[in-house]
N, C-alpha and C positions, 0 to 999 in steps of 0.2 A: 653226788655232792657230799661235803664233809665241812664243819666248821674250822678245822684246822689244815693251814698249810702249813707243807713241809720243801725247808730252804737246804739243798744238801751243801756239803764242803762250805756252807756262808762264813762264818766265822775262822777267821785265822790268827792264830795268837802269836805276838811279837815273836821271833827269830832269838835263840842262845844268846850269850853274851857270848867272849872271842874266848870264855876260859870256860865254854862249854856247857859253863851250869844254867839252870832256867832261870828268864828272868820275871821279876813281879811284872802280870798283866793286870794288876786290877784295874789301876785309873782307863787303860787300853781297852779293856773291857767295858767298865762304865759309858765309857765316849762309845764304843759300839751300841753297846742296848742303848743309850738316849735314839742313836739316829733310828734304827731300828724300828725303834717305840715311835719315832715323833714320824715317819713315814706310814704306820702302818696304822696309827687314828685316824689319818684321811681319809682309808677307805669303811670304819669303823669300828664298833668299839670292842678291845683287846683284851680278854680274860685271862690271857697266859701266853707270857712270851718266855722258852726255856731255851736253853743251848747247852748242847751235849760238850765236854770235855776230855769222850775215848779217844785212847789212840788210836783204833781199828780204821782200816783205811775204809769200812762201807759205813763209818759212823764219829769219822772226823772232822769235828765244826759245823753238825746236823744243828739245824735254828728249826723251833716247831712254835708256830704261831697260831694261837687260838682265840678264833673268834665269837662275838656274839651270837651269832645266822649264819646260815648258809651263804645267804647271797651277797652279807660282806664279804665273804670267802672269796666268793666266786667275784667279785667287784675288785679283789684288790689280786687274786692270780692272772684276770686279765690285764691289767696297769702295770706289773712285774714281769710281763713277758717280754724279750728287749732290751732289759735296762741291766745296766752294770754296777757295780760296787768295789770301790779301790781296784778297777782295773778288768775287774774278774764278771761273767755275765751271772745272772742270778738263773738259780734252776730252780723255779718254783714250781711244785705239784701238789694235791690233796693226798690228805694223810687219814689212815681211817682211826687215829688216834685221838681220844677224846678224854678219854683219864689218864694222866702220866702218873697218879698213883702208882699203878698197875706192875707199869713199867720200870718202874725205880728200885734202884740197886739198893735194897735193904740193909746193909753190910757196908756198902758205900755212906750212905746219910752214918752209918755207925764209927766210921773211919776202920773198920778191920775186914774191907774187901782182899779178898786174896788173888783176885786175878788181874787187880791192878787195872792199868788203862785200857786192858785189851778186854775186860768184861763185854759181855753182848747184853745186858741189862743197862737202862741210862745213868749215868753220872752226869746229873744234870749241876748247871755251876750255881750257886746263890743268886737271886734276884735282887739288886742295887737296892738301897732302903727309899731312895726318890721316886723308885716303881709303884713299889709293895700297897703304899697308900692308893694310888690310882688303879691299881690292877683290884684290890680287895672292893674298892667300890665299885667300879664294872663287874666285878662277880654281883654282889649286892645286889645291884639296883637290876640286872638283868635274870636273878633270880628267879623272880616274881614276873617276871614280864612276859609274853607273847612269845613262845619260841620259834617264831617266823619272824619274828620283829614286825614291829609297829607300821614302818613302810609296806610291807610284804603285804601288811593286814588292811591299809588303806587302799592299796594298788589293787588288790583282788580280789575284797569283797565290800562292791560297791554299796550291796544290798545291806538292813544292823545285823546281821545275822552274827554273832561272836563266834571266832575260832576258840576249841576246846582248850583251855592251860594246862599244857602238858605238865610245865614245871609246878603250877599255882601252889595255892594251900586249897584242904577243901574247901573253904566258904567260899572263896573264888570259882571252885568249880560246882559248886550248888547252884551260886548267882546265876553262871551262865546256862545252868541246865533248866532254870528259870526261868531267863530269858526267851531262850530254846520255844521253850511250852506256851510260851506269852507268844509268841511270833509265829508259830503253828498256828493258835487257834485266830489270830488276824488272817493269816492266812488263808485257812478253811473259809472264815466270812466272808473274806473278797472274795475269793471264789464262789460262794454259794449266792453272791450279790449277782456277780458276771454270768452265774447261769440262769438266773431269775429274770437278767435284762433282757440275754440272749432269747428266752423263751414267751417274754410279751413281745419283744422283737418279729420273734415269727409268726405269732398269734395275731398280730397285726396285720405283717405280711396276705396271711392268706384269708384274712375279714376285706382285706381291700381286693383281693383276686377276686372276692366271691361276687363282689359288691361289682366289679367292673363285668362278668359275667350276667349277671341280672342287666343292667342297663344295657350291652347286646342284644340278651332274648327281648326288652321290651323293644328297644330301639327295631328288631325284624320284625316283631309284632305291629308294629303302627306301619312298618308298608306293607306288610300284608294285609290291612284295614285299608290303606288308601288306594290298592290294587283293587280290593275290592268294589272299593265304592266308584273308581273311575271305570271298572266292569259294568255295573250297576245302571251308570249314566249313557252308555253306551249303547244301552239293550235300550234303555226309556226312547232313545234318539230314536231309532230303528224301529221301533214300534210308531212309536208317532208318524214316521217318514211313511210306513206302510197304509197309516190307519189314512192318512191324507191322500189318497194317489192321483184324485182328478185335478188339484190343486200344483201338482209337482210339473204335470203333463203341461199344462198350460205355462209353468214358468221354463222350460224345455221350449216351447214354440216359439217364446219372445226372445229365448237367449239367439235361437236358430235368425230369428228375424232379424238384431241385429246383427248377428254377423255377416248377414246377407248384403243390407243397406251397408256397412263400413270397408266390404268388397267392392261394393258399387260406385263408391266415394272416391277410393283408391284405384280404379280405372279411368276416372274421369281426369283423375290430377295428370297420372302419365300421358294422357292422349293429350293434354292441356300442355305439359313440359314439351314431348316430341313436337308440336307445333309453331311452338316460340323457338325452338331449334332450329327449325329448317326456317322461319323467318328472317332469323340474324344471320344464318348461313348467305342466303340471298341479297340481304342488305351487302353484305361484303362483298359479293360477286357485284354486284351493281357501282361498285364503291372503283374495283379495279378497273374494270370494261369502260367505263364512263367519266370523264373528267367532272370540273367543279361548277362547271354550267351546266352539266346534263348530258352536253352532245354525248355520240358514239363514238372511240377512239379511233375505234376498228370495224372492219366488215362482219355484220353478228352474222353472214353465210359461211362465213370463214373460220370462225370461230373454234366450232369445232375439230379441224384438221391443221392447226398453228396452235406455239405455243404463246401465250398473251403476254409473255415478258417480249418476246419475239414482236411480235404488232403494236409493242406500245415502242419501240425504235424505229419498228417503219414507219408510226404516224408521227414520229420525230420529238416523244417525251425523255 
């Protein structure tokens, strides 16, 4: 990244007159750098806008725009890419150039260059005096400031920590180195809170492991007591049942007794049922063979060897 882009071949200066001599650009000039200038605030603030006036054809109507930041830079060569001017597309790129001191044709600012417009050192042309005012206060006022700019500083660090001022005065960078030491030693406390919580934290933790441990062993401890003690009751039974024996014999002969007598009870009912059986059996045989006065339908010597639906049509029912 670089703060300055560079617009090659952008500026074209009005065409000869027909008697060949040059003609005055300056109003033509002015009306370029306004549009220029007033296009290239949008993306922000402009410390230096210069435009080269060689003839040389790798250094003909070079425009080098200098920014605040980086990332106006980089905000306003992606907006430039695509777009046209008086017809012609703009070739914008980053320029690793940041002082045009540097680069100025000493001899030129003096008027007694001797290589004329084809020098490779810049011939840069005047800046309009409606600039000069607003370009000298963007120097100014960005002097002093944040060399990420202020966005850059809000957008990425969320946390007060200050970026270093590269450009500042010292007391501005004592401030911050102040700041600096102030915001370490908060920080060291938070920390040293968060390990102090973390550590009753788990002190905790394992006072209640312990704790739930103990209620286990007691909680096996009381049935191994009640195992005991229904062991205990078990043995007393057993002994008593032993110490009594004549006592046991005898409730043994009554149990045998009844079950004897409720054998005997349950014979009598079925020998009682089968006889009411073959009663009602008989009533009905008596019922068929016999009409509603009593006589015999049929011959009872016969009976046997006919069937009785058969003898109740020969005795004509």
């Amino acid at each position: 990244f670089s703060q300055t882009l560079f617009l090659a071949h952008f500026y074209m200066p009005p065409p000869p007159g027909k008697d060949g001599k040059v003609v005055d650009d300056s109003e033509h000039y002015e009306d370029f750098y306004e549009d220029v200038l007033d296009e290239m605030i949008k993306f922000g603030d402009v410390e230096e806008l210069v435009i080269c006036e060689n003839l040389g054809d790798h250094m003909f109507g070079n425009t080098y725009v200098k920014f605040a930041t980086e990332e106006q830079a980089h905000k306003a060569l992606i907006n430039l890419r695509g777009r046209y001017y008086c017809g012609r597309i703009v070739q914008a790129e980053y320029s690793p150039v940041t002082d045009f001191r540097e680069g100025r044709c000493r001899q030129f600012d003096e008027h007694n260059c001797l290589r004329g417009g084809y020098c490779n050192f810049l011939h840069l042309k005047p800046v309009p005096r409606f600039a000069r005012r607003y370009l000298r206060r963007t120097r100014l006022r960005n002097r002093y400031r944040h060399p990420y700019g202020l966005h850059y500083q809000k957008k990425n660090r969320d946390d007060d920590w200050p970026r270093f001022p590269i450009r500042g005065t010292s007391e501005e960078r004592r401030r911050c180195i102040a700041k600096w030491n102030k915001l370490l030693k908060e920080k060291k406390e938070k920390d040293r809170r968060k390990k102090e919580k973390l550590m009753k934290k788990k002190a905790l933790k394992e006072q209640r492991k312990r704790e739930k441990e103990l209620r286990k062993r007691q909680a096996a401890k009381e049935k191994e007591e009640k195992r005991a003690k229904e062991n205990g009751e078990d043995t007393t039974m057993k002994k008593e049942e032993e110490g009594g024996g004549g006592g046991g014999e005898e409730k043994e002969d009554k149990k045998d007794k009844d079950k004897g007598n409720n054998d005997v009870e349950m014979n009598d009912k079925s020998q009682n049922d089968k006889d009411g059986d073959s009663t009602m059996k008989q009533e009905i045989i008596n019922k068929d063979t016999k009409g509603e006065s009593g006589v015999p339908l049929f011959n009872q010597n016969a009976a046997p060897y006919m069937n009785p639906e058969r003898l109740k049509m020969l005795n004509g029912r």
